[in-house]
KOLDODREN-170673 format. One record per residue (C-alpha): y, z, x. Coordinates in steps of 0.05 Angstrom, whole numbers, plus 5000, padded with zeros to 4 digits. Layout:
BEGIN
YZX;...
END
This chain:
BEGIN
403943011699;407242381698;403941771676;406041381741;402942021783;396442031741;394741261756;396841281822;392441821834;386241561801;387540871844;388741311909;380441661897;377641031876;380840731942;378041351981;372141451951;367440931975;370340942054;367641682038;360941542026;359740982077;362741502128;357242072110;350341972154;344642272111;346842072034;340542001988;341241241974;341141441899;346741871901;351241341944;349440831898;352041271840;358341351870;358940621893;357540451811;361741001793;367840681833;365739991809;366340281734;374240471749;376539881780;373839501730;377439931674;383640061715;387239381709;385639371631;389040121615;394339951661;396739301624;395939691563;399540281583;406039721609;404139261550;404839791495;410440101532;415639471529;413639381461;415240131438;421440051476;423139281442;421839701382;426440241386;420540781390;420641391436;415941781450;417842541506;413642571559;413041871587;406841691543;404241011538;404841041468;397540761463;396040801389;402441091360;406140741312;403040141309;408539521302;408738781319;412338951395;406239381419;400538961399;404038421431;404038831488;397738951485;395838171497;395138291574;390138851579;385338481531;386537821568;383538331634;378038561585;375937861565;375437691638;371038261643;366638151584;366237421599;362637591670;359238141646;355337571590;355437181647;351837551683;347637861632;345437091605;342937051680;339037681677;335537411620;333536851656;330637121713;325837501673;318737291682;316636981608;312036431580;307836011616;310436331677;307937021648;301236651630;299336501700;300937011740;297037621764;298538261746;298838841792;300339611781;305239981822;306240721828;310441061766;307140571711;310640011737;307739271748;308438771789;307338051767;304837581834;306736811814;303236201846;308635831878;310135591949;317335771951;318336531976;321236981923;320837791910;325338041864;326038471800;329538151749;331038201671;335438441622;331538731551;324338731602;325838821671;319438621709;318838601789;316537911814;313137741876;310936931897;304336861934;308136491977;311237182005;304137532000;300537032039;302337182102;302637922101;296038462105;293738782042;298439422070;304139072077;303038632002;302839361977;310039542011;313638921970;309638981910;311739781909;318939671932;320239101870;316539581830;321640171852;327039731829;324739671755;323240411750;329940541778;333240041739;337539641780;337739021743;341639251693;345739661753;347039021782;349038681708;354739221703;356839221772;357538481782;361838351725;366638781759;365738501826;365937731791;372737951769;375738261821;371438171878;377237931915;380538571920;377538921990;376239581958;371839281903;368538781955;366639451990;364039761934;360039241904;357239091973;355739851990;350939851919;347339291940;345739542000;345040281968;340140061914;335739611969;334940292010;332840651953;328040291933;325240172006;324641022006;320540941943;315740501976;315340892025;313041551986;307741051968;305340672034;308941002085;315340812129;311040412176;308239892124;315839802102;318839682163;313339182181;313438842111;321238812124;320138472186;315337992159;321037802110;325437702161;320537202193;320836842136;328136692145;330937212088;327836722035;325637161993;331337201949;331637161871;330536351863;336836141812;338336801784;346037091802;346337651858;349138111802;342637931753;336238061801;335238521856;332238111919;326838351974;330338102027;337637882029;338437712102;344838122108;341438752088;335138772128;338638972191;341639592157;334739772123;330639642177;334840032223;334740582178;326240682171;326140522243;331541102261;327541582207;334341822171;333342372138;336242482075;341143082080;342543682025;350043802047;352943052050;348542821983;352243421951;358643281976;358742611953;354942701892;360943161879;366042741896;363542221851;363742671798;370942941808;373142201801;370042141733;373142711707;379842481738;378341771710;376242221633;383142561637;387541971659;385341631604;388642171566;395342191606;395141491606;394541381527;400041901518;396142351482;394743121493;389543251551;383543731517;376443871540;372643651490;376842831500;374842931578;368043091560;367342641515;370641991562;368042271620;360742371590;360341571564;362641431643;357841881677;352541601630;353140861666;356241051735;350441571746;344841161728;341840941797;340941661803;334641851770;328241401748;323741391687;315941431686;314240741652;306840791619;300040421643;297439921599;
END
């Protein structure tokens, strides 16, 4: 295997693989989210391993160093001409990092500290979770936070909605703490800040969103039933969509009710989609074959021999982020 067939191939599935799960009906939101993080994950470490791959390449070759096989030479005989080469693919890292501390700085923000903390009401949520209500008069429901995620709802939402329908935000914010989507959101933005231009990253970062908003909406709904969330949806909507994370970055807070979402998720509860075995598996598989292929391009694309325990290893640390809106954690009552 070449190294021009192995990256063209990985680029071809993470091209493919999110028009895959936006065209399969019955997708546990979890699992499409995973694979919408998962693609996020490779475009965002695509661009760097590619100028690295060309970067160390002309260098190798400026330096009279050959290598059979058509290996990028990553690593191998370190001289002056490859890590000059190598100036590009850390220039696409930096751009990277810089959005991911970007965005992480905003997290950190957003999370519900001090006086703030002092004055608000606490509530618990299902799973452990809490959800802190703040006196204001500007609607806001979010979950928010980078060390201590916390879910944060403004009376100002609350007011107007029966004790029912308070419930169905309070347990939906509370969802997205347990499911931890902040910190999704941290590691998907930075990618989408970076190259959000690019359609097939806009699609991906935009199918999460939505992904992690409908997974959290089926959580509430374990908890208060489907007809409380569509009705607390609704009542969002009323409010013109204005219950969004006030200041805090789309990629560092998870919002109740982004305007261009509520249509989809509303839609969905009011439709009763059922979540399907087959298609959840099927992508959930996919999204699994394209981490392996993205743990053994790595090795291709390095130049360096392709064994199980480098794919398990690369494609273990990738799984470990890309998989993560998959499963929740139980957080303890105080």
């Amino acid at each position: 295997m070449t190294v021009a067939a192995a990256g063209l191939g990985l680029l071809a599935l993470l091209v493919v693989l999110p028009v895959v799960v936006g065209a399969r009906a019955g997708v546990s939101p979890r699992v499409a989210a995973g694979a919408y993080l998962v693609d996020l994950v490779g475009w965002g470490l695509l661009p760097a391993v590619w100028l690295a791959c060309l970067g160390g390449s002309i260098g190798s070759w400026l330096a009279g160093i050959r290598v059979a096989g058509g290996g990028c030479l990553l690593g191998l005989q370190q001289g002056q001409w490859q890590l000059a080469g190598y100036v590009p693919a850390a220039g696409a890292l930096a751009v990277l990092v810089w959005q991911g501390v970007r965005l992480a700085v905003g997290a950190r923000r957003a999370e519900l500290r001090g006086l703030a903390l002092a004055g608000s009401v606490r509530r618990e949520a299902a799973g452990g979770a809490e959800v802190w209500v703040v006196p204001s008069a500007r609607p806001a429901a979010y979950a928010g936070g980078l060390w201590r995620s916390r879910a944060v709802v403004t009376s100002a939402v609350l007011a107007p909605l029966d004790e029912v329908e308070r419930r169905a935000v309070c347990e939906h914010e509370a969802a997205h703490v347990r499911l931890g989507h902040p910190r999704v959101l941290v590691a998907g933005g930075a990618v989408a800040a970076a190259y959000g231009r690019f359609p097939p990253v806009r699609r991906a970062w935009e199918g999460l969103r939505r992904e992690l908003e409908a997974a959290a909406d089926d959580e509430a709904v374990g908890v208060v039933g489907r007809a409380s969330v569509i009705s607390a949806l609704a009542s969002v909507a009323l409010l013109g969509g204005g219950a969004v994370a006030g200041g805090a970055p789309s990629g560092g807070a998870v919002a109740f009710g982004g305007m261009e979402h509520l249509r989809y998720r509303i839609a969905r509860l009011e439709e009763a989609r059922p979540v399907q075995a087959a298609p959840t598996a099927l992508v959930g598989s996919f999204a699994l074959v394209v981490v392996s292929v993205m743990a053994w391009s790595a090795c291709v694309l390095a130049g360096a021999d392709v064994t199980m325990v480098g794919v398990v290893a690369c494609g273990s640390a990738i799984a470990a982020v890309g998989l993560r809106p998959t499963w929740a954690i139980r957080l303890a009552r105080r």
